[in-house]
C-alpha positions as CSV (number, residue, x, y, z in Angstrom):
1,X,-95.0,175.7,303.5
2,X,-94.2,175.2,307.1
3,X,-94.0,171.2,308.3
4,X,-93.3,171.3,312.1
5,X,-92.5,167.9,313.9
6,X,-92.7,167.2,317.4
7,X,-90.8,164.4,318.4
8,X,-90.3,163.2,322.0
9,X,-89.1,160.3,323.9
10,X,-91.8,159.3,325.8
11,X,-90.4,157.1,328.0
12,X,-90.7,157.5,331.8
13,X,-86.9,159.0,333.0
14,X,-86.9,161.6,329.8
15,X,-89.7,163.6,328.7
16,X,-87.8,165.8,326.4
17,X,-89.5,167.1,323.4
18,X,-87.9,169.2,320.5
19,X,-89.4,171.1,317.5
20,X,-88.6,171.0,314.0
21,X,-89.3,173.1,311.4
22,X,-88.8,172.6,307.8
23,X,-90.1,174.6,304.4
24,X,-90.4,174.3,300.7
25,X,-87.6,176.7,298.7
26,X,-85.7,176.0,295.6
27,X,-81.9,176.4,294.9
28,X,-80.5,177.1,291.5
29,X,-78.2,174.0,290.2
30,X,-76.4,174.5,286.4
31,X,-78.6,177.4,285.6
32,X,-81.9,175.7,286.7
33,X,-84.5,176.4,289.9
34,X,-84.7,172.8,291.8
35,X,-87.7,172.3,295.0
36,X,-85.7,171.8,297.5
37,X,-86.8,171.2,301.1
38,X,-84.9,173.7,303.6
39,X,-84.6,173.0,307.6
40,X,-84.7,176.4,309.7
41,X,-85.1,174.4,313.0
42,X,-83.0,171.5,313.9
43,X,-84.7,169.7,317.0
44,X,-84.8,172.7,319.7
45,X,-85.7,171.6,322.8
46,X,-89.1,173.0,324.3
47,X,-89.6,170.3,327.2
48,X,-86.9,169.5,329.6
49,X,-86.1,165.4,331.0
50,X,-88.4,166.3,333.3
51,X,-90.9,167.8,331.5
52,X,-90.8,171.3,332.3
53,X,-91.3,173.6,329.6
54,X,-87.6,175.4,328.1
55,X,-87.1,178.9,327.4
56,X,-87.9,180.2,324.6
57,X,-90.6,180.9,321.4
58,X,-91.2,179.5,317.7
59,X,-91.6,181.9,315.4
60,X,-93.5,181.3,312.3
61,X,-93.5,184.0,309.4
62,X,-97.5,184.4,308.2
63,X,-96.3,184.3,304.2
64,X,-95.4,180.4,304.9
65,X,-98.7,179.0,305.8
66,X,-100.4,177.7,302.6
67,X,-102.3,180.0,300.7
68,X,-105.4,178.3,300.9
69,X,-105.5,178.8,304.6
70,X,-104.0,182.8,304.3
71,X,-106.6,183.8,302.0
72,X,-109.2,182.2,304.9
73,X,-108.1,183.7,308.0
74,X,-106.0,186.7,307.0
75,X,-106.9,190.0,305.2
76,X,-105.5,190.5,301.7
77,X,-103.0,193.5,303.3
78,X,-101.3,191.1,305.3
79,X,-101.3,188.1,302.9
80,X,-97.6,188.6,301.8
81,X,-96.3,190.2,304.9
82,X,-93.3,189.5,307.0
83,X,-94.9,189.6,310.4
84,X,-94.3,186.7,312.4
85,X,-96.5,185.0,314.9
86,X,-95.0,183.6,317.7
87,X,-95.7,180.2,320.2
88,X,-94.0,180.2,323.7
89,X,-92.4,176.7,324.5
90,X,-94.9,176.7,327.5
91,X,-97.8,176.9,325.3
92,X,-96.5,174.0,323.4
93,X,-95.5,171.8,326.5
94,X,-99.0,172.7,327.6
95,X,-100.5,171.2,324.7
96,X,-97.9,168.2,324.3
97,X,-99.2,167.1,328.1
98,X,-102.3,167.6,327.4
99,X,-102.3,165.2,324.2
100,X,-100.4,162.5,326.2
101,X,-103.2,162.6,328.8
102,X,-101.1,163.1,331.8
């Protein structure tokens, strides 16, 4: 599963936001499988200081959204695919405004 978390400083001089995204794996330690917790995305910038959106995309692969929600929205040929959908930073500065009202 795929946790992303916005964090931003809010305050008036510094409207930076960064994305992070983490997902469940497992590791093998002394012979044995352990759930593990595995950050792809260390807090990338998608909204400058001055709150203009950064260059750039997330990309999610489909196979990480639960399967709850995969066997909902996508068709059983695609369910364990590698394709990737893909959010431009501008998108998500979009919606991060929106949400803070301004």
């Amino acid at each position: 599963m795929t946790y992303i978390s916005l964090e931003y400083k809010g305050y008036h001089d510094n409207k930076t936001a960064t994305v992070s995204v983490w997902r469940a794996a497992s590791e093998e330690h002394d012979g044995r499988f352990v759930d593990i917790c595995r950050q792809d995305e260390d807090a990338v910038a998608f909204r400058d200081r001055a709150g203009r959106p950064c260059e750039g995309v997330l990309q999610l692969a489909l196979r990480v959204f639960h399967p709850k929600v995969r066997k909902k929205v996508l068709p059983a040929s695609t369910q364990d695919c590698e394709d990737k959908t893909s959010i431009l930073f501008e998108i998500l500065t979009e919606l991060l405004t929106e949400a803070e009202g301004v």
